[in-house]
N, C-alpha and C positions, 0 to 999 in steps of 0.2 A: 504494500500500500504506500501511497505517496501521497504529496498535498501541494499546492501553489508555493513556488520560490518566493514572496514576500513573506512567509510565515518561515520559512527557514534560517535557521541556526550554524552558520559553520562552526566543526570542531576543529578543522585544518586551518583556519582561517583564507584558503581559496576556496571559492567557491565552485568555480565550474571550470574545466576544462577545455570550454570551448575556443577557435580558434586555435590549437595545440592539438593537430591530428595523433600527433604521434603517445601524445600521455593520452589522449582519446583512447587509441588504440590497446596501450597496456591494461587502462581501468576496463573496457570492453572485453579483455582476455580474462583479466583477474577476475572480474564477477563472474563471468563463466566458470573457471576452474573451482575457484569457493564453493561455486552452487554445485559442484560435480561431487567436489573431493572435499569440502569443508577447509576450515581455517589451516587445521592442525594436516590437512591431510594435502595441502596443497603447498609447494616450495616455491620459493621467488627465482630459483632457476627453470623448472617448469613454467613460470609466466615468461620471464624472459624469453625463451628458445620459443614460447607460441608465439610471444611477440615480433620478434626477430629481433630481437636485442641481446648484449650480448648483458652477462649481470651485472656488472660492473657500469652500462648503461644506464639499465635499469635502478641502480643503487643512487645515480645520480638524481636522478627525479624522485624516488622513494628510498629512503636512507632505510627502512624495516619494515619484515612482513605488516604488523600494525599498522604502517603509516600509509602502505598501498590498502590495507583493508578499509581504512578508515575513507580515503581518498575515494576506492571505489565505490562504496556507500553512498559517498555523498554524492558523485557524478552522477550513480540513479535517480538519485532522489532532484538533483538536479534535471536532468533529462526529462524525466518521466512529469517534474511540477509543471515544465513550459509545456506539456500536452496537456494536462488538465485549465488552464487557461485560455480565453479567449481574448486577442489583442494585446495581450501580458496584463491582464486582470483577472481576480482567480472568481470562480463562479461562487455565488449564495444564494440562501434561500434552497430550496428542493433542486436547484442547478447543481448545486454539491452532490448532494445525492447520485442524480443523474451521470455526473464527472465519473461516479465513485463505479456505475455501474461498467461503463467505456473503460476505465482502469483496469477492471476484472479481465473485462475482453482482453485485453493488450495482455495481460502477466498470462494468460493462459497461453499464451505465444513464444514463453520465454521458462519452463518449468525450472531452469537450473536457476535463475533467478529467485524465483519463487522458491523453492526448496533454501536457498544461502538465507532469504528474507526467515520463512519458519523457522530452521535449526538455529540462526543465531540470535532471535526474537527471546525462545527458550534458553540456549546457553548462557548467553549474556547477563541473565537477571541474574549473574554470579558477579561481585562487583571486583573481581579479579580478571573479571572477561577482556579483551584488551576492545572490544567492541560496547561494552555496558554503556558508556556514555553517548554513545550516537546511539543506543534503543531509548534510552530515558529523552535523549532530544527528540526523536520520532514522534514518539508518543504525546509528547508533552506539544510541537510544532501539528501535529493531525489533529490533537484535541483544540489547539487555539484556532484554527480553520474551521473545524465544522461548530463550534461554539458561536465564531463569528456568523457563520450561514445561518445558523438558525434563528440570530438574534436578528440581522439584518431581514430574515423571513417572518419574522411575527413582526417588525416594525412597518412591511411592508403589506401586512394583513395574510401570507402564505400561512402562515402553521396559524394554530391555535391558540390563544393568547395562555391557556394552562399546560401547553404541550411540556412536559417533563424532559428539559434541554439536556443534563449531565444523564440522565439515563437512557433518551435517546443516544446520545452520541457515545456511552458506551455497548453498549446494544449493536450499532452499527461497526462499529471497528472489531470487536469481537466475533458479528455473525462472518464480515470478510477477511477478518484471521484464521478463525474456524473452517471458512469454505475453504479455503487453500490448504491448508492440513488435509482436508480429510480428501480433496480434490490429488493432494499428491499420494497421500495411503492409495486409493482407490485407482492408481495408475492412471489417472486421466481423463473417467472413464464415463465424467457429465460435466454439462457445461456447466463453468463455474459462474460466469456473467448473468446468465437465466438463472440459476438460484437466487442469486443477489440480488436481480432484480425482481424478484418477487418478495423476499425482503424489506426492497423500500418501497414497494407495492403496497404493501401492507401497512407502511409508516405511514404511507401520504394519505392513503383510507383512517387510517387511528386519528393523525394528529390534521391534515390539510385543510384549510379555514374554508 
């Protein structure tokens, strides 16, 4: 899961990669291999040789497995917030929702992805994880996003003016954490987007003014 780049927090203090094909390129190998092999089960020579760099390359833009983990994190989460916006504004109101639902579609396009996101969602709430800190920003930048949609949506007459905001929105991040687990236990083997959206199907019947 992802959210609009105005609500994001760098832990690197760079933000995005873009323009820089080439560290592009290593963060697009690395989340691959993470999502394959995991943290501990992927080497920075292994990214390198996919990248075509040599490690020592590599060492130069990323000084530690951590600091490419951390980097390639955030390039998603970068990436993936300029598609949930329109014009570089992040959607609110039940347009959140809807983002959330188009999200689903896209990560089912990318399982090793998805997989790096679940295993290290759970590893990480170990605060020795070298990843802990970008799950605690995740969470905390996805809850200030859809807290803002909903408030901007009841200001705007969409939700309901008693709509239960902090239990909506964990309700939602949980039902689309859940779909993804059980989406990857089950090989695959329904669409994760059509769950989801039936989900908020049911939110905008409950709560929609």
């Amino acid at each position: 899961m992802s959210f609009p780049r105005q609500y994001r927090h760098t832990i690197t203090g760079r933000a995005s990669a873009a323009g820089d094909e080439a560290r592009a390129r290593v963060l697009e190998v690395a989340l691959d291999l993470f999502g394959a092999f995991g943290f501990r089960g992927t080497s920075l020579a292994q990214v390198a040789q996919r990248a075509g760099l040599s490690q020592a390359g590599l060492l130069h833009h990323f000084p530690s497995k951590v600091a490419l983990l951390t980097a390639a994190l955030e390039y998603r989460e970068e990436t993936e917030g300029s598609r949930l916006e329109a014009d570089g504004v992040a959607p609110l109101g039940w347009a959140a929702f809807d983002a959330l639902i188009d999200l689903a579609a896209r990560n089912a396009a990318r399982p090793p992805v998805v997989r790096l996101f679940v295993t290290l969602s759970a590893e990480a709430l170990d605060a020795d994880h070298p990843a802990h800190a970008w799950v605690l920003h995740h969470y905390d930048s996805l809850t200030a996003w859809l807290t803002a949609a909903v408030e901007h949506g009841r200001e705007r007459g969409e939700f309901r003016p008693d709509t239960p905001v902090t239990t909506l929105i964990r309700l939602t991040i949980a039902t689309l954490d859940g779909l993804q687990q059980q989406w990857l236990a089950a090989d695959q083997d329904f669409d994760m987007a059509e769950e989801f959206r039936h989900f908020v199907d049911g939110q905008k019947q409950a709560w929609k003014n």
